[in-house]
KOLLUMLUM-147591 format. One record per residue (C-alpha): residue in three letters; x, y, z; residue number from 1; chain. Coordinates in Angstrom, 3 decimals, decimal comma. Layout:
<recs>
+---------+----------+----------+----------+-----+--------+
| residuo |        X |        Y |        Z | num | cadena |
+---------+----------+----------+----------+-----+--------+
|     ALA |        X |        Y |        Z | NUM |      A |
...
+---------+----------+----------+----------+-----+--------+
</recs>
This chain:
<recs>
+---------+----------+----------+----------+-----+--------+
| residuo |        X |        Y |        Z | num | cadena |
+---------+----------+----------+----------+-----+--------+
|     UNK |   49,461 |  108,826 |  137,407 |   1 |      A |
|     UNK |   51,031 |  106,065 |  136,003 |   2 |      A |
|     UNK |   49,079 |  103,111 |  137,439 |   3 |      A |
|     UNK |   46,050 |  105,261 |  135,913 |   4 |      A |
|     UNK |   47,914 |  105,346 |  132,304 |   5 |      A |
|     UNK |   48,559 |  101,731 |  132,769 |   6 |      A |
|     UNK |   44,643 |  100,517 |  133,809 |   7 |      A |
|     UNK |   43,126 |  103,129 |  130,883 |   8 |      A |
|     UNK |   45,729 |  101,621 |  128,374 |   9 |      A |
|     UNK |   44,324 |   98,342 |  129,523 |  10 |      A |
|     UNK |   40,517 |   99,306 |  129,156 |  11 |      A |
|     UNK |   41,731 |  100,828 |  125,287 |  12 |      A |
|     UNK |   43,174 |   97,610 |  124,483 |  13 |      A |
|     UNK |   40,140 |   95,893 |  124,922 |  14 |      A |
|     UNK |   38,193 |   97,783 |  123,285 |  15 |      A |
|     UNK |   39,836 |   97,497 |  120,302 |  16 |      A |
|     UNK |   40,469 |   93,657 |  120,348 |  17 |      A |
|     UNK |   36,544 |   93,625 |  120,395 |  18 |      A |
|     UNK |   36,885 |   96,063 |  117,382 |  19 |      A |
|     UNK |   39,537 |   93,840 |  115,185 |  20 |      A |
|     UNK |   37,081 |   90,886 |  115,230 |  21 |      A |
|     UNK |   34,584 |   93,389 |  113,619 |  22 |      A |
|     UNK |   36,801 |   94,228 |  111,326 |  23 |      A |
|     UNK |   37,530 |   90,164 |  110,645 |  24 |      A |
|     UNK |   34,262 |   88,756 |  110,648 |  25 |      A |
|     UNK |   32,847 |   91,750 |  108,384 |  26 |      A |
|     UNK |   36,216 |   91,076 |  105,437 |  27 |      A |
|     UNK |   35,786 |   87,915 |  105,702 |  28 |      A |
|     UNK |   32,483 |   87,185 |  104,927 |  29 |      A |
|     UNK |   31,248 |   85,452 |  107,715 |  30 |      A |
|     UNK |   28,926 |   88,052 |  109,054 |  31 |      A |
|     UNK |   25,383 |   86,382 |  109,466 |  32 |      A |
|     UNK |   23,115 |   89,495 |  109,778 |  33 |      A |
|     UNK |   21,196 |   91,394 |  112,522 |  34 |      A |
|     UNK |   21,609 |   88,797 |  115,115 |  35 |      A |
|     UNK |   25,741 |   88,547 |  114,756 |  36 |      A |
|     UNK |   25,942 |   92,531 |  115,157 |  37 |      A |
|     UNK |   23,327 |   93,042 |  117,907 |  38 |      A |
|     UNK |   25,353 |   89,479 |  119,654 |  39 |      A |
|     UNK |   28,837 |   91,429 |  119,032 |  40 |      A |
|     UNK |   27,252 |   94,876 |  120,261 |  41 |      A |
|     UNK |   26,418 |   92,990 |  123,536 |  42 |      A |
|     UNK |   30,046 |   91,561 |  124,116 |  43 |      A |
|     UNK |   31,343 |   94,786 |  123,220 |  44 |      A |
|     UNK |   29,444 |   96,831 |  126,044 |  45 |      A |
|     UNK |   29,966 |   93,553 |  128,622 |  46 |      A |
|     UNK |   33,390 |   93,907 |  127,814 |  47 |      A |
|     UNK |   33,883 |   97,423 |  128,534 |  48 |      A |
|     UNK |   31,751 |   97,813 |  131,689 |  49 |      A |
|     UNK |   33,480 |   94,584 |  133,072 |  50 |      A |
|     UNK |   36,933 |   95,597 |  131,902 |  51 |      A |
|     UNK |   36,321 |   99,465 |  133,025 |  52 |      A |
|     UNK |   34,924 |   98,118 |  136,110 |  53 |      A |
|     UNK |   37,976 |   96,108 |  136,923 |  54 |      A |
|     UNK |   39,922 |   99,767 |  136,150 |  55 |      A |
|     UNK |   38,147 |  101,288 |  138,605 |  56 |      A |
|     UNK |   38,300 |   98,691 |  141,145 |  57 |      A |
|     UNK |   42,220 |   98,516 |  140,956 |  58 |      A |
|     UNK |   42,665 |  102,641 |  140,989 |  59 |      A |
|     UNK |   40,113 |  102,684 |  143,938 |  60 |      A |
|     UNK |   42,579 |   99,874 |  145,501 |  61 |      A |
|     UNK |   45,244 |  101,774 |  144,708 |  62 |      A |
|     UNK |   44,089 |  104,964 |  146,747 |  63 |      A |
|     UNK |   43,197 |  102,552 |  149,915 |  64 |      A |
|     UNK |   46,947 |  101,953 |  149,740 |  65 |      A |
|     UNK |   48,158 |  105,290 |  149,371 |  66 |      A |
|     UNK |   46,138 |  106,098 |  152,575 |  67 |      A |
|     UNK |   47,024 |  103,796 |  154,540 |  68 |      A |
|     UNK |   50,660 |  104,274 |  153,989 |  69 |      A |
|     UNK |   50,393 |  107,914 |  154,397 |  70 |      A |
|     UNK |   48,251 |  107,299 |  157,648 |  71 |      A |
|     UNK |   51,202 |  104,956 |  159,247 |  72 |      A |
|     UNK |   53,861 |  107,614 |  157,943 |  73 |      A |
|     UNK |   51,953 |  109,796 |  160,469 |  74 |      A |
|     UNK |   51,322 |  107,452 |  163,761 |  75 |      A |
|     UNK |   47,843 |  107,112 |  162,753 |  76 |      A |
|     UNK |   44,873 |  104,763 |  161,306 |  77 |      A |
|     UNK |   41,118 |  104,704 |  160,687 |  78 |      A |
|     UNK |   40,578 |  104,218 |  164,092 |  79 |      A |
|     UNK |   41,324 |  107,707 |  164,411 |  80 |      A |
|     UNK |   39,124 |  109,184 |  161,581 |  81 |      A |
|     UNK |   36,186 |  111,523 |  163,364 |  82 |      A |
|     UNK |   34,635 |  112,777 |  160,017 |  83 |      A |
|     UNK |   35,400 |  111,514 |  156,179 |  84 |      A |
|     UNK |   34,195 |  112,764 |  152,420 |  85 |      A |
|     UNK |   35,152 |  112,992 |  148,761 |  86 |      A |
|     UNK |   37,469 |  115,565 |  149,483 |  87 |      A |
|     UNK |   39,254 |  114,806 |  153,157 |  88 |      A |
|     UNK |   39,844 |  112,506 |  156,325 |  89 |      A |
|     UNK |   39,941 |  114,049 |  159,834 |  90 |      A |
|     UNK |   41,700 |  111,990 |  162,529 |  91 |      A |
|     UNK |   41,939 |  113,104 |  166,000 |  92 |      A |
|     UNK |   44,100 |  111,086 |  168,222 |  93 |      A |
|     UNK |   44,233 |  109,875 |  172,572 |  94 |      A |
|     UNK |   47,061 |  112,505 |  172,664 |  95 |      A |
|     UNK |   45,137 |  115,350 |  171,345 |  96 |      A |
|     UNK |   46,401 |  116,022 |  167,468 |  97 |      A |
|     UNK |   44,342 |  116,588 |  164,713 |  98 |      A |
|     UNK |   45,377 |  115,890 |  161,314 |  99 |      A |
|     UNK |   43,550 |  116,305 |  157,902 | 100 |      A |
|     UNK |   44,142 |  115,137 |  154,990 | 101 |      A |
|     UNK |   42,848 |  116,275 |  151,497 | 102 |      A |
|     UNK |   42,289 |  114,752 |  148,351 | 103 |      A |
|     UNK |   43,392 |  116,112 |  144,899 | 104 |      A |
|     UNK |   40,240 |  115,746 |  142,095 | 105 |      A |
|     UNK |   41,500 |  112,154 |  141,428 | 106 |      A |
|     UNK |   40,761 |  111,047 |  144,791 | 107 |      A |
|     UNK |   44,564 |  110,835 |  145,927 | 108 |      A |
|     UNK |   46,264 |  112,496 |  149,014 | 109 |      A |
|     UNK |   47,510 |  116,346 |  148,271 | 110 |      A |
|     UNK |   48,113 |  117,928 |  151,657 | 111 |      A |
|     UNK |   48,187 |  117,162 |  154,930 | 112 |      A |
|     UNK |   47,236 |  119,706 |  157,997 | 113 |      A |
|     UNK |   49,018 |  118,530 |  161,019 | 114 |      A |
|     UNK |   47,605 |  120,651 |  164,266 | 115 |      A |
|     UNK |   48,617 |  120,057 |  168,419 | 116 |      A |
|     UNK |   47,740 |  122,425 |  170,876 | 117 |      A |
|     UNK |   51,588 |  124,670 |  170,004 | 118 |      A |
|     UNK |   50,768 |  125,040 |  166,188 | 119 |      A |
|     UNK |   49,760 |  124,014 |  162,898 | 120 |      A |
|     UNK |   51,431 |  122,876 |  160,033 | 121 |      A |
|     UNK |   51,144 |  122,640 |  157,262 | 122 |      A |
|     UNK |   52,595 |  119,891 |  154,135 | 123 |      A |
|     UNK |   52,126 |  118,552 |  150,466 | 124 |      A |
|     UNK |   52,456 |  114,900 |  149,932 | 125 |      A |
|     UNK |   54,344 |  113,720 |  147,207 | 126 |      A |
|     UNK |   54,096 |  109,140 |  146,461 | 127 |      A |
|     UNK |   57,617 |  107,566 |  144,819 | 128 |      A |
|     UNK |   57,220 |  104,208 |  144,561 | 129 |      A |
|     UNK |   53,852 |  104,456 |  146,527 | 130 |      A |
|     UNK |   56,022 |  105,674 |  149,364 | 131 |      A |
|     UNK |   54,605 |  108,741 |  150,765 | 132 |      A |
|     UNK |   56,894 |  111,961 |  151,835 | 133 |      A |
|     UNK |   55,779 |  115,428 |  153,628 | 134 |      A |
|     UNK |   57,413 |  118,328 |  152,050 | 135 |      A |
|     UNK |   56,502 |  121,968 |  152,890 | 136 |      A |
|     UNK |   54,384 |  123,617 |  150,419 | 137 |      A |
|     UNK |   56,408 |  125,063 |  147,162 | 138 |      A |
|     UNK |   55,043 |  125,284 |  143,499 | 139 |      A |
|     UNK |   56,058 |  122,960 |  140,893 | 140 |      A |
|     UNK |   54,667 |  125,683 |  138,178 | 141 |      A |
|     UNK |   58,695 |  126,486 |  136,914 | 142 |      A |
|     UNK |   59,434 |  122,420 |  137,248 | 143 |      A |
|     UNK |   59,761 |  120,259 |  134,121 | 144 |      A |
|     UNK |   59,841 |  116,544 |  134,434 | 145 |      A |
|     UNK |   59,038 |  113,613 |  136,076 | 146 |      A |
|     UNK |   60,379 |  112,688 |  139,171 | 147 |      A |
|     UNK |   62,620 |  110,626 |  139,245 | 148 |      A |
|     UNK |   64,048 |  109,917 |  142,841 | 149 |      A |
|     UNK |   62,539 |  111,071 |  146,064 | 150 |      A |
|     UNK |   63,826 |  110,902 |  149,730 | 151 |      A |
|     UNK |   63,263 |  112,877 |  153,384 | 152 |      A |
|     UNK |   64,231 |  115,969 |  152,097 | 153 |      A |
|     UNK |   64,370 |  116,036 |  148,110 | 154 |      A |
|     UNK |   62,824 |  115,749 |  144,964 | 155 |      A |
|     UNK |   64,662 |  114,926 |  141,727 | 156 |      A |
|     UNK |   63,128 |  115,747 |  138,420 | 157 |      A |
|     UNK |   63,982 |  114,997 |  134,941 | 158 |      A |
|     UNK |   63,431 |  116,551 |  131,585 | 159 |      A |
|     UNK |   65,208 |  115,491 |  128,711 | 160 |      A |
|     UNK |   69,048 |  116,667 |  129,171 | 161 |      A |
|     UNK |   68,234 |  118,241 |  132,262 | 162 |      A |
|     UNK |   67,684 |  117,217 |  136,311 | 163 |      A |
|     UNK |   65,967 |  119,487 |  138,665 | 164 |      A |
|     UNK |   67,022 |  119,182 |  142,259 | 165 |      A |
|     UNK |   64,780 |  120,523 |  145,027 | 166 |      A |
|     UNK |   66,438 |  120,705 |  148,173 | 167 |      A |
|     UNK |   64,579 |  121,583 |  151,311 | 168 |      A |
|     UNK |   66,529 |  123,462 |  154,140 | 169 |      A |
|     UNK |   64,761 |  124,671 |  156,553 | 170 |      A |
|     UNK |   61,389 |  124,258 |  154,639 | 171 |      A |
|     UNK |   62,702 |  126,836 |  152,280 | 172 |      A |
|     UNK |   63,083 |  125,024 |  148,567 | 173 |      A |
|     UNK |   66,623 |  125,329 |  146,973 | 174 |      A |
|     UNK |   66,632 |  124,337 |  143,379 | 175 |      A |
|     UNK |   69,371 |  123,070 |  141,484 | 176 |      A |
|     UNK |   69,560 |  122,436 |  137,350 | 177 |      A |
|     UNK |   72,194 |  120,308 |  136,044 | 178 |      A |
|     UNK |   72,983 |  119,495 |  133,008 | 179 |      A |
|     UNK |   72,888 |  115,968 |  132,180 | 180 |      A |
|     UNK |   74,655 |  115,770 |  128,374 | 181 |      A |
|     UNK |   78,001 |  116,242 |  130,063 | 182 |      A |
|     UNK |   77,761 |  112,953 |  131,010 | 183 |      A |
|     UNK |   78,802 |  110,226 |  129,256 | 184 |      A |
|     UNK |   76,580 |  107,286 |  131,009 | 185 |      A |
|     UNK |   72,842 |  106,433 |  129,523 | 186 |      A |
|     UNK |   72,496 |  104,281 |  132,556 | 187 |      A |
|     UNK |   70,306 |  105,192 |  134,724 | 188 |      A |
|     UNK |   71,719 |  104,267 |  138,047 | 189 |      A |
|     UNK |   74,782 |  106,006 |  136,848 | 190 |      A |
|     UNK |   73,021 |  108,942 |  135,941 | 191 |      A |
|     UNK |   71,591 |  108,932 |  139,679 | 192 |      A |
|     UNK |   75,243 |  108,549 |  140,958 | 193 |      A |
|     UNK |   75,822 |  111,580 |  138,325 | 194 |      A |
|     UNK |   73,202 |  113,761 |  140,127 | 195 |      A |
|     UNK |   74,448 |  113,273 |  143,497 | 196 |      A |
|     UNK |   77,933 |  113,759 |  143,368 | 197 |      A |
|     UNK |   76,496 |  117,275 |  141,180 | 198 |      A |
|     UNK |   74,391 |  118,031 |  144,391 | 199 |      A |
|     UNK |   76,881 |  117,128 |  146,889 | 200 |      A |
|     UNK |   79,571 |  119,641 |  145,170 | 201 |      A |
|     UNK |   76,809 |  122,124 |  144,948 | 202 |      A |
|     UNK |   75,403 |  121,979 |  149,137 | 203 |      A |
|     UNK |   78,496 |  121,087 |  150,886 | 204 |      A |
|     UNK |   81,013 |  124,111 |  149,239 | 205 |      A |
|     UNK |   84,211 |  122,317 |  151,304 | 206 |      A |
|     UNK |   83,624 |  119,205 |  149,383 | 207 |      A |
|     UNK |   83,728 |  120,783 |  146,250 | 208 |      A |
|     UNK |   86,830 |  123,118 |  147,416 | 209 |      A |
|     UNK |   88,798 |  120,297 |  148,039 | 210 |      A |
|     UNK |   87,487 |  117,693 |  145,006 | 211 |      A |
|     UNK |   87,549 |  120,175 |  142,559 | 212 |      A |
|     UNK |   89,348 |  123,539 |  143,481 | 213 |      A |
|     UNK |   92,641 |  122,269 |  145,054 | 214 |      A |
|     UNK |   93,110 |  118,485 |  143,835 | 215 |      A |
|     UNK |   91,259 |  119,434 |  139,891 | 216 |      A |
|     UNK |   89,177 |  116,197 |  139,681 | 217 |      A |
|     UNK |   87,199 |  115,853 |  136,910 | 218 |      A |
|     UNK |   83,307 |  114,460 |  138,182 | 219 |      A |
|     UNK |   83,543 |  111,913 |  135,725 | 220 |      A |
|     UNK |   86,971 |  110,807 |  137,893 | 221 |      A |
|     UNK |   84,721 |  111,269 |  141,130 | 222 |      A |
|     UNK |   82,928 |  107,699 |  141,643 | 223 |      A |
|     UNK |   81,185 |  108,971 |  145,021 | 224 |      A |
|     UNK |   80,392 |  111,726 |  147,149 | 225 |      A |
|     UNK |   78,768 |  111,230 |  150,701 | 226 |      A |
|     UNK |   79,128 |  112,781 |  153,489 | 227 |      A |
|     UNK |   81,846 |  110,903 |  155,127 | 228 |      A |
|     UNK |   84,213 |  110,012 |  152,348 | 229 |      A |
|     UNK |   84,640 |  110,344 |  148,920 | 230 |      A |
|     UNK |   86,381 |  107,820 |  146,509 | 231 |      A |
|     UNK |   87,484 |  108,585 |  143,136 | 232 |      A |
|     UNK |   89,911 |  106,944 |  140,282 | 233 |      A |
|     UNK |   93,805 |  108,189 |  139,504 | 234 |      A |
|     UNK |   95,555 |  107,955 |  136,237 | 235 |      A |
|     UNK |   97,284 |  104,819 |  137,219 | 236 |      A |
|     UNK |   94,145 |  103,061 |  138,115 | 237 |      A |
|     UNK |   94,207 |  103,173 |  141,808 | 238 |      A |
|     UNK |   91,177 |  104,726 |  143,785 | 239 |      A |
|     UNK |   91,758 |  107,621 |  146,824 | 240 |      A |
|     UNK |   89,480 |  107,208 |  149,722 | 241 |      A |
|     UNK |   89,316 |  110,248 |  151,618 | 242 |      A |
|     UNK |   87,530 |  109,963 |  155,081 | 243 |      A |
|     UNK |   85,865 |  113,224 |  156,478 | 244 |      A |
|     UNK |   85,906 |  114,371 |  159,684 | 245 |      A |
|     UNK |   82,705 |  115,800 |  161,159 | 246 |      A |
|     UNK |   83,907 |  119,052 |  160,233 | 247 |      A |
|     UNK |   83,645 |  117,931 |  156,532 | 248 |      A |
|     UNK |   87,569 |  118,685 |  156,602 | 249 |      A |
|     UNK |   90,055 |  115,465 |  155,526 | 250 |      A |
|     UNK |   90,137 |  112,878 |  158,450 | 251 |      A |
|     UNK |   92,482 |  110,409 |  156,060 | 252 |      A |
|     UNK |   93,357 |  109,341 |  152,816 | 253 |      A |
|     UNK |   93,851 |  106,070 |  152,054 | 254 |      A |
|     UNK |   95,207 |  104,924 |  148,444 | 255 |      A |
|     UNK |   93,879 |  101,047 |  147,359 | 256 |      A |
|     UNK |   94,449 |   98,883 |  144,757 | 257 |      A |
|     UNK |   90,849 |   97,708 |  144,122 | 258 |      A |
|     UNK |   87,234 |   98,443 |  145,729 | 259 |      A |
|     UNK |   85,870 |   96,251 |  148,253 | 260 |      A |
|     UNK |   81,989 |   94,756 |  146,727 | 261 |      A |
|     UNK |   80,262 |   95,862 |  149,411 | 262 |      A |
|     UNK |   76,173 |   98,037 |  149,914 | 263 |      A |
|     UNK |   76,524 |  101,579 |  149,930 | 264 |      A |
|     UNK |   75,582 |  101,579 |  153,411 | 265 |      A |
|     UNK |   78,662 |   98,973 |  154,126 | 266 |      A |
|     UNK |   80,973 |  101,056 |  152,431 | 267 |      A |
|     UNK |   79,998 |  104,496 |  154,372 | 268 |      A |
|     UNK |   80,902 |  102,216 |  158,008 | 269 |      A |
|     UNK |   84,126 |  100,588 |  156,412 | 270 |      A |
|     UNK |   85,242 |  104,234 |  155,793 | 271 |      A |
|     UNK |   84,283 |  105,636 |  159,293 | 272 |      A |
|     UNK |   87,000 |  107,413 |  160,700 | 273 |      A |
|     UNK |   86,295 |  104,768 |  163,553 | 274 |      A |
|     UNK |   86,121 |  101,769 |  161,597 | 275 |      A |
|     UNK |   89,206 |  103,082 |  159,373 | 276 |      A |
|     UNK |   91,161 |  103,640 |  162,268 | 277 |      A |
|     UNK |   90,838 |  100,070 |  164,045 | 278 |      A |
|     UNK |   91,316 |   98,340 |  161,075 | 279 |      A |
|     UNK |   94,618 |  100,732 |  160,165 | 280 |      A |
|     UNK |   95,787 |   99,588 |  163,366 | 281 |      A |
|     UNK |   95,376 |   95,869 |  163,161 | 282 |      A |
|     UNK |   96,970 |   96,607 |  159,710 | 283 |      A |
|     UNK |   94,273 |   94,832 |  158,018 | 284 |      A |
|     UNK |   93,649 |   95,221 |  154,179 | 285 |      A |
|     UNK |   90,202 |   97,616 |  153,540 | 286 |      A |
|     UNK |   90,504 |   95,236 |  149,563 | 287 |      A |
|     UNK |   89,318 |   92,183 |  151,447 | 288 |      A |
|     UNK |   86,713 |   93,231 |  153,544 | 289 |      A |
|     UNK |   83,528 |   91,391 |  152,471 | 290 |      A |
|     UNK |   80,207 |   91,744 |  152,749 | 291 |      A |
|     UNK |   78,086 |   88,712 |  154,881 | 292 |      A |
|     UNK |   74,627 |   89,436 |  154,802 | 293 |      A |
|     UNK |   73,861 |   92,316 |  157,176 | 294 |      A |
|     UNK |   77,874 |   92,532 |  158,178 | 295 |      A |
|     UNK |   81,043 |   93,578 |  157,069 | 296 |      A |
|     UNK |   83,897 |   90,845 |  157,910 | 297 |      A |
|     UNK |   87,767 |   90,111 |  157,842 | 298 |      A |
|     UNK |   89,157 |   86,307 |  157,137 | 299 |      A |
|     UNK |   92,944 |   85,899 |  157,428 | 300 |      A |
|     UNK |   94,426 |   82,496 |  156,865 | 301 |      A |
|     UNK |   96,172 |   81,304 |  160,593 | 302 |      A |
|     UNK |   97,991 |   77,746 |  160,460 | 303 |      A |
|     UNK |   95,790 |   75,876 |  158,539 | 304 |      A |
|     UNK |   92,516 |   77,217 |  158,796 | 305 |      A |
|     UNK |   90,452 |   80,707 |  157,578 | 306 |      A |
|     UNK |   89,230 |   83,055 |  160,567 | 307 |      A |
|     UNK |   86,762 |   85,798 |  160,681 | 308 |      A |
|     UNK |   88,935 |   87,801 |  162,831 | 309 |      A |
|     UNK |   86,784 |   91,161 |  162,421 | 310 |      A |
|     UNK |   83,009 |   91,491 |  161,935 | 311 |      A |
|     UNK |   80,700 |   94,623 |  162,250 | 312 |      A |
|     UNK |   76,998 |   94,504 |  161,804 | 313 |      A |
|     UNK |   76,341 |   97,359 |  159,309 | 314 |      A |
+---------+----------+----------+----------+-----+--------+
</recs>
């Protein structure tokens, strides 16, 4: 919807460019008759049919796209198409699966019918970013907002001081509202950050037994929630890492000084109980692990030289 706000907003301006010089020409005397208005009324329509043209060529390029990246999401391509309209593509592939998918009235992907000879199922396609994503079917009637964030298994809205959080389990939606004034970031990225740790707390209940129950954490205190570890900030500026086990129970807790810089992705090895517990027993510092490229890497200084003596592809 967006990229079709953007091209209309394109075809308006346009327009009235074409309608300023009017406006010019006609105040400032210069207008020569018949022949400069039936000349102008000429550019004007060119104009428009070129500039809605282009409009229409860029949406229609735009829908291509959103195909095709649906169609590779689902181990298929036009190869595979065995009937096509207005309304829906029907692919049939060498190992014997159908699939169909339907247009909404703006020509874009809405659902997709996935059938094999064991059953038939059924999805709604949702685009973030132009990235596609299969959800079951659920209605969006009681949802305010846009969507803001999108992965495997949720969508994120947002509407004014409030996030909605769909969460699919088991194809059955699970919505969560938070409250987004008790934060104190306007950043958006923080705001993201703020919404997770609020839907960790809320789907894994031992998290928020032990962050908030027994050890009283504010959220605002809590810097991040994932599954394996969380980190958060103590009064005297020092940062608890607790690892989780895959029982969600406390593995360890370590107490540091400072945060490695490292990806999110980085960070969630680093704190492994693995990772933790090799590096615990060369009695390396988890401060000065860095982040190379695709690895995670220890230098120590022996004799006179610097040595990577510990590096993990993340």
């Amino acid at each position: 919807m967006d990229n079709k706000k953007e091209v209309l907003g394109t075809v308006n301006e346009s327009v009235k460019g074409l309608m300023d010089i009017i406006t010019t020409k006609v105040s400032s005397g210069q207008n020569q008759g018949k022949e400069f208005l039936s000349n102008l009324s000429k550019n004007i329509k060119d104009n428009f049919f070129e500039t809605s043209g282009r409009a229409t060529d860029f949406i229609n390029s735009l829908k291509k796209d959103k195909i095709r990246n649906l169609e590779r999401l689902l181990h298929i391509n036009k190869k595979d198409i065995i009937a096509s309209s207005k309304k829906s593509n029907v692919y049939n592939t060498v190992v014997g699966k159908m699939v169909i998918i339907e247009r909404d009235i703006w020509g874009e992907p809405c659902t997709v019918t996935i059938k094999d000879v064991n059953k038939v199922v059924l999805k709604c396609v949702k685009y973030f970013n132009n990235r596609p994503y299969l959800f079951p079917p659920f209605s969006e009637k009681k949802i305010n907002g846009e969507i803001i964030f999108m992965c495997e298994n949720e969508i994120w809205y947002k509407n004014n001081d409030e996030a909605t959080v769909v969460i699919f389990i088991d194809d059955t939606p699970d919505i969560l509202n938070i409250k987004l004034n008790k934060t104190k970031t306007s950043k958006k990225t923080e705001m993201l950050e703020y919404i997770e740790k609020c839907k960790m707390l809320y789907v894994e209940k031992k998290f928020n037994d032990i962050l908030i129950v027994q050890r009283k954490l504010d959220i605002e205190d809590i810097m991040v929630i994932r599954k394996g570890y969380s980190v958060y900030k103590n009064s005297d500026k020092s940062y608890t890492i607790l690892i989780f086990d895959e029982f969600k129970s406390i593995y360890d807790e370590l107490i540091l000084s400072k945060l490695p810089v490292l990806s999110e992705k980085a960070m969630a090895l680093l704190f492994s109980t693995e990772i933790s517990d090799y590096i615990k027993s060369k009695g390396y510092s988890f401060e000065n692990f860095k982040q190379v490229n695709d690895f995670i890497e220890y230098w120590q200084d022996i004799g006179t030289k610097k040595i990577c003596v510990m590096r993990v592809k993340i």
